[in-house]
C-alpha positions in Angstrom: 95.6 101.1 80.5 97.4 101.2 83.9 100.0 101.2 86.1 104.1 102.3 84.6 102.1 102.8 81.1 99.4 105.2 82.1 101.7 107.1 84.2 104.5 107.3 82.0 101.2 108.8 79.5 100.3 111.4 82.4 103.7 112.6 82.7 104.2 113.4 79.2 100.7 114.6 78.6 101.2 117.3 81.3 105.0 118.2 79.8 102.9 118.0 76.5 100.5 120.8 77.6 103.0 122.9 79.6 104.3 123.6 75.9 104.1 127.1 74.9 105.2 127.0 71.0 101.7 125.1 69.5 103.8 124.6 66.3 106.3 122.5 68.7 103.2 120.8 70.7 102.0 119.7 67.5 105.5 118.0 65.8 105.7 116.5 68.7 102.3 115.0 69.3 102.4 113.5 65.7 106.2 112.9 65.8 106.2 110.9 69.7 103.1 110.8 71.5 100.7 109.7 68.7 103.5 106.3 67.9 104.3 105.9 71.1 100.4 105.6 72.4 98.5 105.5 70.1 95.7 107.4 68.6 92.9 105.4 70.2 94.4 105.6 73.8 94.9 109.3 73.1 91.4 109.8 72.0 89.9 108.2 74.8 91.9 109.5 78.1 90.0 111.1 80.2 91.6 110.4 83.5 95.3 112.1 83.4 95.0 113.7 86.5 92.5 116.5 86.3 90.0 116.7 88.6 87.1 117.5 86.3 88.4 114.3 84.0 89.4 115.8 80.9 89.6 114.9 77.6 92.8 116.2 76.1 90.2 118.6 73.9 89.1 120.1 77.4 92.4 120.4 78.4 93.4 122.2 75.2 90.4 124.1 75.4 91.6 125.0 78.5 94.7 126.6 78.0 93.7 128.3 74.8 95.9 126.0 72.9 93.3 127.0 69.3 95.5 126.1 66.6 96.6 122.2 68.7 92.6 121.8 68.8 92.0 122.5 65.6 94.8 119.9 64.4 93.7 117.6 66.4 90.1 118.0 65.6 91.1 117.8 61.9 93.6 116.2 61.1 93.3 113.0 63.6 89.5 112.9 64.7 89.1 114.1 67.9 85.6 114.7 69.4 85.1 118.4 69.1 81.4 117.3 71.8 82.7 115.0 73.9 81.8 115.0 77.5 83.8 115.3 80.2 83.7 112.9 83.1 82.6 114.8 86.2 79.8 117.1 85.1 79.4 116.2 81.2 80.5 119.8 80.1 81.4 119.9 76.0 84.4 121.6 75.3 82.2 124.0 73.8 80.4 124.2 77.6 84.1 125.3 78.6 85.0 128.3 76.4 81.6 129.8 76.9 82.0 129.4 80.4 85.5 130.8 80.5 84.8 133.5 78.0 86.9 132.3 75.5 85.2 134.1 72.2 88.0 133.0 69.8 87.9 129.4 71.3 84.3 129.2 71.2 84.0 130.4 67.5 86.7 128.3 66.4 84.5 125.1 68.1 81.4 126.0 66.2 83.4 126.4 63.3 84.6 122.6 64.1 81.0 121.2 64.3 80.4 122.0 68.3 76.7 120.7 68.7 75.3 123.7 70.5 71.9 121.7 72.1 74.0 119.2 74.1 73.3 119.3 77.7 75.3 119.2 80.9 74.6 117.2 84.3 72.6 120.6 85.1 70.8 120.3 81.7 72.5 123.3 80.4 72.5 123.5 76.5 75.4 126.3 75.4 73.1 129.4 75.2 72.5 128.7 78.9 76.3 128.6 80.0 77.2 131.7 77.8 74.2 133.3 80.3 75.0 132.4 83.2 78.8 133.3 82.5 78.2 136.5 81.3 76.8 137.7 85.3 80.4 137.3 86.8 83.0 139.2 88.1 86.0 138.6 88.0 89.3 139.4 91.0 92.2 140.7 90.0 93.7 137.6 90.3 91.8 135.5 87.7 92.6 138.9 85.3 96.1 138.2 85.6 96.0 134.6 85.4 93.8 135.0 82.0 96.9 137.1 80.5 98.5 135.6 77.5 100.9 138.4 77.3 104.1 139.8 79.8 102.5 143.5 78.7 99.1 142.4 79.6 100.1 141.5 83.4 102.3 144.5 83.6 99.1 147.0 82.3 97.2 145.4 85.2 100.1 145.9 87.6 100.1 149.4 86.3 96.7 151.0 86.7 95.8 148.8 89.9 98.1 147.7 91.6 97.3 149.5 94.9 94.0 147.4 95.0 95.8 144.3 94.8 95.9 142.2 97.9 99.2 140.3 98.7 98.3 137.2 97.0 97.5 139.4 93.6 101.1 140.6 94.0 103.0 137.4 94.2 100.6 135.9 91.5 101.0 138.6 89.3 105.1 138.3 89.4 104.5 134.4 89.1 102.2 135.0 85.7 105.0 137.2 84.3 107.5 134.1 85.0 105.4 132.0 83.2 104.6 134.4 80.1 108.7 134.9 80.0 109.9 131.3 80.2 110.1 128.2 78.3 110.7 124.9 80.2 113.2 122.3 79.0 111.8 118.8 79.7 115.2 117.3 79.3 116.8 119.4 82.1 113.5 119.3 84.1 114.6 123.9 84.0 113.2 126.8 82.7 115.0 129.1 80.4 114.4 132.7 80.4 114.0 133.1 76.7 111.8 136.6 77.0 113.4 138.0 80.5 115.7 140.9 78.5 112.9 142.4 76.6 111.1 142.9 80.1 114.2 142.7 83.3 114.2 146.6 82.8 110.4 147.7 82.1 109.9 150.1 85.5 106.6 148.2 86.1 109.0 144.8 87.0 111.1 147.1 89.3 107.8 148.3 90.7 106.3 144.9 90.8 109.3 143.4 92.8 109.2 146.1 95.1 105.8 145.1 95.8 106.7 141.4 96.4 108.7 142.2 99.4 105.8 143.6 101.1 103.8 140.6 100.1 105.9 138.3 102.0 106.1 140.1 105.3 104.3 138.1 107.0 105.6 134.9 105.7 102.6 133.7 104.7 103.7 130.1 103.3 101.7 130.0 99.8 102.9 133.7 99.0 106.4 132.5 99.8 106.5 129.4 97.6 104.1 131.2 95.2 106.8 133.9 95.2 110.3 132.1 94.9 108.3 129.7 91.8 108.1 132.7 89.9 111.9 133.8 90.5 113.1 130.5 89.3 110.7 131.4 86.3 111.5 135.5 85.8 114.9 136.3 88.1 114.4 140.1 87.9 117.5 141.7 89.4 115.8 143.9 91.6 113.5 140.9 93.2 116.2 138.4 93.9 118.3 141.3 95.3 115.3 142.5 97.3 114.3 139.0 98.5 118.1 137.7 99.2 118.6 140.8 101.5 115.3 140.2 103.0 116.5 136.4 103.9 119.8 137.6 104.4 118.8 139.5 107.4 115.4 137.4 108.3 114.6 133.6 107.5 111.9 132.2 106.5 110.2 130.5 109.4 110.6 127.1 107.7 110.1 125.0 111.2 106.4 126.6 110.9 106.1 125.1 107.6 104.9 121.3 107.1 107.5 118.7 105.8 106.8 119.6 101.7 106.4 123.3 101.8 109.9 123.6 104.0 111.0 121.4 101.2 109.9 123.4 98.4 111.1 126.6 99.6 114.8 125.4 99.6 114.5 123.7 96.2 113.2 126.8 94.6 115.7 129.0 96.3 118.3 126.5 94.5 116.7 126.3 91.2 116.8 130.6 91.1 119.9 131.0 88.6 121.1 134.7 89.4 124.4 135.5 90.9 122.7 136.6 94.0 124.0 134.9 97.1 121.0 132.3 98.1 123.7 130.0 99.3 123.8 132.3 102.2 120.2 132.0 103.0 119.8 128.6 102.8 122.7 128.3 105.0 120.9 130.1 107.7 117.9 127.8 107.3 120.5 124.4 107.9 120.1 124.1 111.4 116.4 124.5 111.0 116.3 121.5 108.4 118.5 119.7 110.3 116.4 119.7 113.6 113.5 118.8 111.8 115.2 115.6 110.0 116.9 115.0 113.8 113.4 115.2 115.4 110.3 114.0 112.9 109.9 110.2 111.3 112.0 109.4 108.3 110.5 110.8 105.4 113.0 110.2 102.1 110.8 112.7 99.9 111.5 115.7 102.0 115.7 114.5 102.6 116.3 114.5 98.7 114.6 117.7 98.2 116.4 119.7 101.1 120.0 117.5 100.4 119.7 118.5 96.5 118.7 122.3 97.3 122.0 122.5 99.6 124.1 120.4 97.3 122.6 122.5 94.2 123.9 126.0 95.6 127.3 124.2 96.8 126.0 124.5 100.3 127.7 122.4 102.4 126.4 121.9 106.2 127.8 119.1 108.9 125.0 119.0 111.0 122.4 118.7 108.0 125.0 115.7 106.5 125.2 114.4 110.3 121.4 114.1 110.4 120.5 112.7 107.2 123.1 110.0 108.2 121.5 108.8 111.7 118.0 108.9 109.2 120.0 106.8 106.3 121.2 104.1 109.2 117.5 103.1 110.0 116.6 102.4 106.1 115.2 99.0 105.8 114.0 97.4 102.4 110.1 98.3 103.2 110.6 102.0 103.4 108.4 103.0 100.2 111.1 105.0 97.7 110.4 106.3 94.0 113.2 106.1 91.8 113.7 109.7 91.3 114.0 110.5 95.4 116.6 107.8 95.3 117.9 109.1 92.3 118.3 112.9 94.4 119.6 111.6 97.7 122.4 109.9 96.1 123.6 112.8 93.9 123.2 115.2 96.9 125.4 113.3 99.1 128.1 112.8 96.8 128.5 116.2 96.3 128.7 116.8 100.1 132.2 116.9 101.4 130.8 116.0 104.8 129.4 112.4 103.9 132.5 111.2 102.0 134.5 111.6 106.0 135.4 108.1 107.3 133.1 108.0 109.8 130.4 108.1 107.4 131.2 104.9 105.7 128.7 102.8 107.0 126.0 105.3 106.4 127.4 104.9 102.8 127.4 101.3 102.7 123.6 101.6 103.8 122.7 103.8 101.2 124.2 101.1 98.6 122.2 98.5 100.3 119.1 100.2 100.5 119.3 101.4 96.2 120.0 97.6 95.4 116.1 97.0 95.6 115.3 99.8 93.3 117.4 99.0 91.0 114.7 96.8 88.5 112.8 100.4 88.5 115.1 102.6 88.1 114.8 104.7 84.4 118.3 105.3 82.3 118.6 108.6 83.8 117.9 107.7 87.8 120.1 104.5 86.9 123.4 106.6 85.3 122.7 109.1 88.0 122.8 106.7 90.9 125.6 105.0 89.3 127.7 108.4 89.2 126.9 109.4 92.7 128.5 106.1 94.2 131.6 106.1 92.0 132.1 109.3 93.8 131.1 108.3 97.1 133.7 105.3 96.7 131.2 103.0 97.8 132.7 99.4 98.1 129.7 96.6 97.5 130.4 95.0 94.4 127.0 93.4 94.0 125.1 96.6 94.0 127.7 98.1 91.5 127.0 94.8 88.9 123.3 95.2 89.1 123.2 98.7 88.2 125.9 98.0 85.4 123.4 95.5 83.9 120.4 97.9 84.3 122.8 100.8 82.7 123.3 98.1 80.4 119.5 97.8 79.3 119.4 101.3 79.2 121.6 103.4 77.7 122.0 101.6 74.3 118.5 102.7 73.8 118.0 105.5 71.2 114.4 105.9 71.0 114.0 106.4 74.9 111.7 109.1 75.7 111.8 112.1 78.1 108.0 112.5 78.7 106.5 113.9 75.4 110.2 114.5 73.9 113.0 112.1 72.5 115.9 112.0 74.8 118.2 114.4 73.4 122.0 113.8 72.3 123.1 116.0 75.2 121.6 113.6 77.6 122.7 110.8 76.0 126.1 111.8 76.2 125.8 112.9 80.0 124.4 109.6 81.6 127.4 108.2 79.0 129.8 109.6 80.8 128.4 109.1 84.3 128.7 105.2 83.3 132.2 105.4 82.5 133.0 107.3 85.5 131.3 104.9 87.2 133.2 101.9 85.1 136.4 103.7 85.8 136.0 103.4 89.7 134.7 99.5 89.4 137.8 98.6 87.0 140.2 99.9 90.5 138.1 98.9 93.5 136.4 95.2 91.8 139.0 94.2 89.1 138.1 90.3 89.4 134.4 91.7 88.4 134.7 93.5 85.1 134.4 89.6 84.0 130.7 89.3 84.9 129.6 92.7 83.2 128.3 92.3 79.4 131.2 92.0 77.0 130.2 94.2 74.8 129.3 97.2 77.3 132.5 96.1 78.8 134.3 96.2 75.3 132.4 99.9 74.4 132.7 101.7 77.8 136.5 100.3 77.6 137.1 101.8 74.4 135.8 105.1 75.2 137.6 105.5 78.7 140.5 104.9 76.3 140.2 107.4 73.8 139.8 104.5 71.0 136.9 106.8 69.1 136.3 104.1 66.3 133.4 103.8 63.7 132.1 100.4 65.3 132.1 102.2 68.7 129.7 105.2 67.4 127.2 102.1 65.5 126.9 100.2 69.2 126.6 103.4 71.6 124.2 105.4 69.5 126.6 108.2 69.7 127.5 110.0 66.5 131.1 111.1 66.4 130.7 114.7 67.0 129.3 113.2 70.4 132.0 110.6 71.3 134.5 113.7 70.6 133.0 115.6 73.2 131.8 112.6 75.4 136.1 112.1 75.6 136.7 115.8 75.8 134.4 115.7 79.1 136.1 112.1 80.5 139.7 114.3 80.6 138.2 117.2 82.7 136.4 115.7 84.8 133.2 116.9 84.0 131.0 118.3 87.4 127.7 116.9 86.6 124.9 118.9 87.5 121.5 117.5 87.9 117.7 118.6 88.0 115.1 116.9 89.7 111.9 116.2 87.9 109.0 118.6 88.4 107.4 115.4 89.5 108.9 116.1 93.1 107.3 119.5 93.2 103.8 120.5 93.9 102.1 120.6 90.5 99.7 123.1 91.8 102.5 125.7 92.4 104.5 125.0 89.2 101.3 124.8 87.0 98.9 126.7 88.3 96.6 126.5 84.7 97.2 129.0 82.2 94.7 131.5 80.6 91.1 129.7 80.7 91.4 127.9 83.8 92.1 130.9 86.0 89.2 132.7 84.9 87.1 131.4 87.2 89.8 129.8 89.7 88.8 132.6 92.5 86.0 134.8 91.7 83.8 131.9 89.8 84.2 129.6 93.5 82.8 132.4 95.5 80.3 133.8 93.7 78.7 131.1 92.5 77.0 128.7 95.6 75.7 124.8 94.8 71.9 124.3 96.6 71.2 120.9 94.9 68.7 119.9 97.8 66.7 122.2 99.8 68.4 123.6 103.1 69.2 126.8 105.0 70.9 129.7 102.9 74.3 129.3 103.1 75.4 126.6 105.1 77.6 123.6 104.5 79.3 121.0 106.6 82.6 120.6 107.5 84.2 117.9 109.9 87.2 118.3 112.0 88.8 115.2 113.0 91.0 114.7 115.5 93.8 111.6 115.5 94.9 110.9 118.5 98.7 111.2 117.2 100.0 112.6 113.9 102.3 110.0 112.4 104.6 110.6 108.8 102.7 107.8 107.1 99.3 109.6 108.2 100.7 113.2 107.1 102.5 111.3 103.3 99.1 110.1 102.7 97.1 113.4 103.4 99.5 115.5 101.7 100.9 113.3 99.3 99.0 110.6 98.2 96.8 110.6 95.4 93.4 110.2 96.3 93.0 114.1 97.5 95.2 115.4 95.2 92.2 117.3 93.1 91.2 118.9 96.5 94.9 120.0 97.2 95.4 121.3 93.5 92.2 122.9 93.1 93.0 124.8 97.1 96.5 125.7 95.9 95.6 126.9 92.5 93.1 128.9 94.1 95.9 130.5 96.6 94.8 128.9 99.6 97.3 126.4 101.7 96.7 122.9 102.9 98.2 123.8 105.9 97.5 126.0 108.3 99.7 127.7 110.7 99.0 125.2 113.2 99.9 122.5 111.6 96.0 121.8 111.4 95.3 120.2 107.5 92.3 121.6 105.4 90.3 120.1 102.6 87.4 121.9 101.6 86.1 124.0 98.6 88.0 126.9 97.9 85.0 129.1 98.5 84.6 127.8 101.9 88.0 128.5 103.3 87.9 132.2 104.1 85.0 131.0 105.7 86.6 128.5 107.7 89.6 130.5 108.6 87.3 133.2 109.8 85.8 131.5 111.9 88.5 129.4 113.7 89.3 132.9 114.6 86.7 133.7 115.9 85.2 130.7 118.1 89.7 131.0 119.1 89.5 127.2 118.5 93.0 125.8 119.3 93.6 123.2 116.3 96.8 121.3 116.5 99.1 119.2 113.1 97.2 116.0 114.3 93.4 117.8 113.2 92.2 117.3 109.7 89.2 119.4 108.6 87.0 118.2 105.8 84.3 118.9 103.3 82.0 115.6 103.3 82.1 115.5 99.7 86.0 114.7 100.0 85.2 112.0 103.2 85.4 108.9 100.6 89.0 110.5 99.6 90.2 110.6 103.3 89.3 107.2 103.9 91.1 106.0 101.0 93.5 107.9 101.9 94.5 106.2 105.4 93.5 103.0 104.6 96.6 102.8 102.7 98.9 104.1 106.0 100.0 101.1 108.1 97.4 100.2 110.8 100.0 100.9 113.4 100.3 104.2 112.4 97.1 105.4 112.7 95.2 106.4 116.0 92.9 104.5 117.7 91.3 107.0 118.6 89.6 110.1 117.1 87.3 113.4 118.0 85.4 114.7 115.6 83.5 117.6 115.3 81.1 119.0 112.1 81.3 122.7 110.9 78.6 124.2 109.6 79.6 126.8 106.8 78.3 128.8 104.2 77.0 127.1 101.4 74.0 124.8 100.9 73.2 121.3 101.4 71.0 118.6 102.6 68.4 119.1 105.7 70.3 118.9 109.3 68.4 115.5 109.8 70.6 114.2 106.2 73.2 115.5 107.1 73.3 113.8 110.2 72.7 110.2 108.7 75.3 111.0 105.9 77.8 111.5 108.0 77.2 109.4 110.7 77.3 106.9 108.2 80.6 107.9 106.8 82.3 107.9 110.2 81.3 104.4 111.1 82.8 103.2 107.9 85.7 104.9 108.6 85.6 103.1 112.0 85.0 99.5 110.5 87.8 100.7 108.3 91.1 101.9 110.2 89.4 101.0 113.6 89.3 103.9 115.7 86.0 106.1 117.2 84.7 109.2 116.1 82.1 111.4 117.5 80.5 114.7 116.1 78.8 117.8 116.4 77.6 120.7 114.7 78.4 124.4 114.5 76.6 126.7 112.3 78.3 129.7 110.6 76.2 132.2 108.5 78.0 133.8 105.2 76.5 136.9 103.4 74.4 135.9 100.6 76.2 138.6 98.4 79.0 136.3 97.5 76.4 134.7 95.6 76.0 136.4 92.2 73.6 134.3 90.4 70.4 132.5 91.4 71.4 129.2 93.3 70.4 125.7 91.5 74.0 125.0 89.7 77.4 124.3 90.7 80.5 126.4 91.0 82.5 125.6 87.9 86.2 124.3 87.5 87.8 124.1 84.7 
């Protein structure tokens, strides 16, 4: 399986395991995903996007979802020993590792086979061992919670020990032990907050956040303002507003997604706190940066719908998202959803709907047309909504998405990742199509004609008020619905809209529950790989240099899919892909204190167009730009190794390796590279257990 199929199965898998309720994740695993894909398919995926290719039974494992796994296991076959793809661990290999008594019991109970060996020829016994000798931060405690009250004891007897990072993660744990997320509004709702908005430990907690964000460390900050869209205490969104209030975040220090990510989370924070006010004070900011960088449509939609979101309206950010909308030419790569954004945020900017904007509108029209064969019943609906509003006058774009609304909205069984579309949604994209009918009836009479009679005839009848039985049969509505579909036709319903959690960086928003965490930190720095015989602690890095920094060079680093693991598995374990130069950083996570130390130290001046890598994640990279445009890339390129603490192959391998990577790079994407070396030296007590096996990931 590939391509629209096995993404549309990734997207509902990983909706499917954000699920807290296992009674829910299991109706609707037999109810949608098992008809929809199929148990063979489901069985058998092991490549949905985690880096250590789970199986769903890993993945389930995991996130301690016990009574899903034994369902699964039971009632519909699954392999309670299969191995996963990277290191050939048994879900059984997992628990142990992770400490996970109650998972591992109910394994054995299952049939685990206890003398199955892993790529380091480790039966069970072995693992539960070699687990058993670490320690674990304060951060993988809180991120092993399952409880609000177990975050908030931790908080409680040690929270002066915790770093900044602990702080912020611990108030982003209790957001996600508090919420539930809606997959149909793409929201969380905070089903939990009352029993907990007035323990003392939350107002002590939020208190503590401010601190942890004085010096705007990036990750803290989007770590932070995650979990206040999850758990809006009073106190923190007070505390943090004021602190914006009187000092913004340093967005312009921030690369393209993280700027982007603040701003939407600052909008999706429902409080009646006044975060309009502070991202009005970051709209010149945005708008410079649109004015001055390379078009790049991802970050536009995510700062226009954060602005339009909080009713945020800005000139100068309008003014400079129009010059960017001007240049837009059919081969400027676009999902559906980013189209889907721009168009709702600009029709609910007053700005853009100004005469002087129309051909900035009549661009817009002309650049959606392609999309339109890709666009999904809500991106379609939304789109066409968002022009009706914008009065946009090209007939020819209006028809096509009338015929794709057409082939979608008469569709019952449509799904919403792991979840049928619900009613409510069905009647909102409803009325977004008449809306939209309503507005091509005035400005293309001589058109209605060439739509499909019967969507005519139906989206006719309900504009009308003509609620008949024949009308509910052919829409799908029942007549409960078509009562208030008409009811929200006469007031002019104000449709609000939520981006997909798609758009936003799954590593922040799903930083994996219980399990995963244990060993995100503590298990990466205490445990060191030696798989060939070298110096104690050392590992190379490589610094590259491009000789500019283009957007289609920084989409595919940051973006694009083939380092993707490295970013998650960075992010989950607190560290940023960025640093504050501008400089991008894919290593290890238990090589990047290393690394930051010592750039500080050697006062190495690193600049946005540097990218340092691990050699293990060189194949990524070159992936990675061979899919940017030749003429964006530099021709050409410094480079420069790192040596750093860890272990791996003699100095004269090491050498050949990646000399040998660089000149396929070079035959590649056509630009030089040379290297050296520089040897760092880390203390050999971050290394709890005898070397000889991998750091673990679950």
């Amino acid at each position: 399986m590939s391509g629209p199929m096995q993404d549309e199965l990734q997207g509902a898998l990983w909706k499917w395991f954000r699920e807290r309720d296992q009674q829910r994740m299991m109706r609707t695993f037999d109810g949608n995903l098992l008809p929809r894909f199929g148990l063979g398919r489901l069985r058998s995926l092991n490549n949905f996007g985690h880096k250590q290719d789970h199986f769903i039974v890993h993945e389930l494992v995991k996130l301690g979802r016990d009574e899903v796994l034994e369902h699964l296991v039971q009632r519909h076959g699954f392999d309670v020993n299969v191995q996963r793809g990277r290191d050939q661990s048994t879900p059984l290999h997992l628990s142990l590792w992770n400490k996970s008594q109650p998972t591992s019991s109910l394994l054995r109970q299952l049939g685990a086979d206890e003398t199955i060996t892993n790529c380091w020829g480790e039966d069970a016994s072995a693992v539960d061992e070699v687990a058993s000798t670490r320690q674990a931060s304060y951060a993988t405690l809180v991120l092993a919670c399952k409880e609000p009250g177990e975050v908030l004891m931790l908080v409680d007897k040690h929270l002066p020990e915790f770093s900044s990072r602990d702080i912020v993660m611990a108030y982003h744990r209790l957001g996600q032990l508090t919420s539930t997320y809606d997959p149909q509004k793409c929201q969380y709702s905070n089903s939990e907050r009352s029993s907990w908005k007035d323990s003392p430990t939350v107002a002590t907690l939020s208190e503590a956040c401010l601190g942890a964000v004085e010096d705007d460390d990036a990750s803290n900050w989007l770590l932070l303002l995650v979990g206040l869209s999850m758990f809006p205490s009073p106190l923190a969104v007070k505390l943090v507003a004021t602190r914006l209030n009187v000092r913004s975040m340093p967005v312009g220090n921030f690369d393209n997604h993280t700027h982007a990510m603040m701003l939407v989370y600052l909008a999706k924070t429902h409080t009646k706190e006044d975060f309009a006010v502070c991202l009005r004070c970051l709209g010149d900011t945005t708008a410079q940066r649109i004015d001055h960088e390379e078009l790049d449509l991802a970050f536009i939609s995510k700062v226009m719908w954060a602005f339009s979101k909080r009713s945020v309206h800005h000139s100068g950010l309008v003014g400079a998202v129009a010059k960017k909308i001007e240049v837009l030419t059919e081969d400027v790569v676009c999902a559906g959803q980013t189209a889907s954004m721009l168009a709702w945020a600009l029709a609910k900017q007053v700005a853009f709907q100004e005469p002087q904007y129309k051909g900035s509108r009549h661009k817009l029209a002309m650049f959606i047309k392609h999309l339109v064969p890709v666009l999904d019943d809500q991106q379609t609906c939304n789109i066409l909504w968002a022009l009706s509003k914008l009065k946009v006058a090209v007939p020819d774009v209006f028809k096509m998405l009338m015929d794709r609304a057409n082939d979608v909205v008469y569709v019952a069984t449509v799904f919403r990742y792991h979840e049928r579309r619900s009613e409510e949604c069905r009647i909102i994209q409803w009325s977004q199509v008449c809306i939209a009918f309503k507005y091509f009836q005035r400005a293309f009479p001589s058109k209605r004609e060439l739509l499909p009679h019967r969507f005519a005839r139906d989206l006719a009848d309900i504009v009308d008020g003509n609620v008949h039985e024949e009308l509910s049969h052919t829409s799908g509505l029942s007549d409960r619905s078509l009562r208030k579909l008409d009811e929200m036709l006469r007031n002019d319903f104000d449709f609000e809209f939520e981006p997909e959690d798609s758009l936003e960086a799954a590593s922040i928003n799903d930083i994996p529950e219980h399990i995963t965490q244990s060993n995100a930190q503590s298990a990466r720095l205490l445990l060191c790989r030696a798989s060939q015989p070298s110096a104690p602690g050392l590992i190379q890095l490589v610094n590259l240099k491009f000789a500019r920094s283009p957007e289609a060079l920084r989409r595919a680093l940051m973006e694009g899919e083939d380092l993707r693991p490295c970013r998650d598995e960075m992010r989950a374990a607190g560290f940023d892909v960025t640093l504050d130069s501008g400089a991008k950083v894919f290593v290890k996570p238990e090589h990047y204190e290393p690394l930051r130390q010592k750039i500080d130290e050697s006062g190495q001046v690193l600049y946005s167009s540097n990218v340092i890598i691990s050699k293990d994640f060189l194949p990524d990279l070159m992936q990675a730009v061979q899919r940017v445009p030749s003429r964006s890339v530099g021709k050409q390129a410094r480079q420069q190794e790192l040596t750093m603490a860890t272990s791996t192959s003699t100095p004269q391998d090491l050498e050949a390796e990646v000399s040998e990577s660089v000149k396929s790079m070079k035959l590649s994407i056509g630009f030089e590279v040379k290297h050296t070396f520089i040897s760092i030296f880390v203390k050999s007590s971050l290394c709890s257990v005898p070397m000889g096996r991998a750091a673990r990931s679950a």
